[in-house]
N, C-alpha and C positions, 0 to 999 in steps of 0.2 A: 589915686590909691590903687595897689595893688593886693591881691592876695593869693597865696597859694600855700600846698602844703606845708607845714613845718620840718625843716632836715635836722635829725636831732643832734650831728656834728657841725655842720656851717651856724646853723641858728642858736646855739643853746648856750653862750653868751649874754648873745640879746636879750631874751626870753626869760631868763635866768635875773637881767636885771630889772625889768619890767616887774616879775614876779616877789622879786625881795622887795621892792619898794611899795607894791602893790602891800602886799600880806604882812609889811611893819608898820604899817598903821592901825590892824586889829580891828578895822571896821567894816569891812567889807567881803572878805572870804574866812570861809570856817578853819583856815590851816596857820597854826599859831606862828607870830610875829619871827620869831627862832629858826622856824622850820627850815634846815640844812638844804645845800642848793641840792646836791645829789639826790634827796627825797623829794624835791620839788621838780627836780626836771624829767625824773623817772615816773613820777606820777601825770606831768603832762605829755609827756610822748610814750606814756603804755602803750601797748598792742592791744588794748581792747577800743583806742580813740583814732579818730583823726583828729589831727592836730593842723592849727595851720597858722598863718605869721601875716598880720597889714603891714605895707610894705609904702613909705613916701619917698621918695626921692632914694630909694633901696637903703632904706634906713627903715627898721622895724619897729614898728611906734604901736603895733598891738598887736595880741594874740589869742586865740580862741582852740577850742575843742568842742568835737561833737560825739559823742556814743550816746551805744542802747541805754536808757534809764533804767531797764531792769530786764534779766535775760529771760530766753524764750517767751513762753507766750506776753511775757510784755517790752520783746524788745521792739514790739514795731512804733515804739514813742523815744524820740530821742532827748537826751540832755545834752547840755551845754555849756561851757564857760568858759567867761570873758575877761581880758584886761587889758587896758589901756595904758601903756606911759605916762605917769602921772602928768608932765610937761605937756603930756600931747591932748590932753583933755580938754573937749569943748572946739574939737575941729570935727566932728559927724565921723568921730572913726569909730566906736560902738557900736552906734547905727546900723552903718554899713556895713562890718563886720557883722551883726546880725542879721540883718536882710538878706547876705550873701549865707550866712548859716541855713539859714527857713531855706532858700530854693536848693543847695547844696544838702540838706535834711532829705528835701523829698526825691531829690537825685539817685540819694542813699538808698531810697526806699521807706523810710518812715515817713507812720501819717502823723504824727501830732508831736509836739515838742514841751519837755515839761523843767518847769523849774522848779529845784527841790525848794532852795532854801536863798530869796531873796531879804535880804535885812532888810527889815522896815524901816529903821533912819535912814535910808540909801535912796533919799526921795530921788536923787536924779534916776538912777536904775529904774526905780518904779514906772516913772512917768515914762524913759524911753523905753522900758518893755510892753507896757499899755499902746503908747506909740508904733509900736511894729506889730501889736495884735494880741499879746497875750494878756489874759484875763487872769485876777487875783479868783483863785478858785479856794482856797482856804488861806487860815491865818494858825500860825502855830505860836502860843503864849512862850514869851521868856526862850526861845531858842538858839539864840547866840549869846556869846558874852563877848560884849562889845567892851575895847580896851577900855572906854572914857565913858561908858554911858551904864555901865552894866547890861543885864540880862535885858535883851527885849526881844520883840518879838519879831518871826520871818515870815514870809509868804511863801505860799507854791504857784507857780503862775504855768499856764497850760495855754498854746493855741493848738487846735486843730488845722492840720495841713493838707489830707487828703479830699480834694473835689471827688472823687471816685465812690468813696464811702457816705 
């Protein structure tokens, strides 16, 4: 596997399919099923993110983002997010892609990493976010409206990154 930044002309294709099939399932990211590709590629290649692309056989089979979770005195915590090619799921590209986000996090400069809003039916998310270190730090009632499930509830998940502090 490979990964490196996202080119928002070579890449935004790929990305762009990964994303619509990701976000038409209503289970998993908070940006409605619908949501226009032009609002969805502009939202992941802002200039407030880096963005970047897993790469297998230079075929882009995931893609991630990292920014401040919240500016000034709390941008030194970054957020995150991830997706997977549906096909591609259940080959440790998640994983990896996050492992390579946490040392790329503190590269940036941030000490800790936080998740807003993990869907609690998203048991596999759960478990491999627990897995690479972060911890459910709160539970928020009824916070997504899941296509099939209705309203349930999401987590904030946070590891800390800085050995210095």
């Amino acid at each position: 596997m490979n990964i490196r930044r996202f080119d928002n002309v070579k890449d935004a294709e790929a990305v762009w399919e990964i994303l619509d099939l990701v976000i038409a399932g209503g289970d998993t990211l908070v940006f409605a099923p619908d949501s226009p590709k032009e609002k969805m590629l502009t939202y992941w290649g802002s200039d407030d993110k880096f963005a970047y692309v897993c790469e297998i056989d230079d075929q882009i089979v995931g893609t991630f983002y990292l920014k401040a979770n919240q500016p000034d005195l709390g941008s030194h915590v970054a957020n995150a997010g991830y997706l997977v090619h549906p096909i591609q799921r259940g080959k440790g590209i998640a994983e990896t892609m996050c492992k390579f986000s946490l040392q790329e996090a503190r590269n940036l400069g941030f000490k800790a990493m936080q998740f807003n809003i993990v869907i609690s039916t998203n048991e596999v998310a759960v478990r491999l976010w627990q897995k690479c270190g972060f911890e459910i730090i709160g539970r928020i009632p009824k916070a997504f409206q899941h296509q099939k499930l209705g309203l349930v509830d999401a987590f904030v998940m946070y590891q800390w990154l800085s050995s210095n502090d």
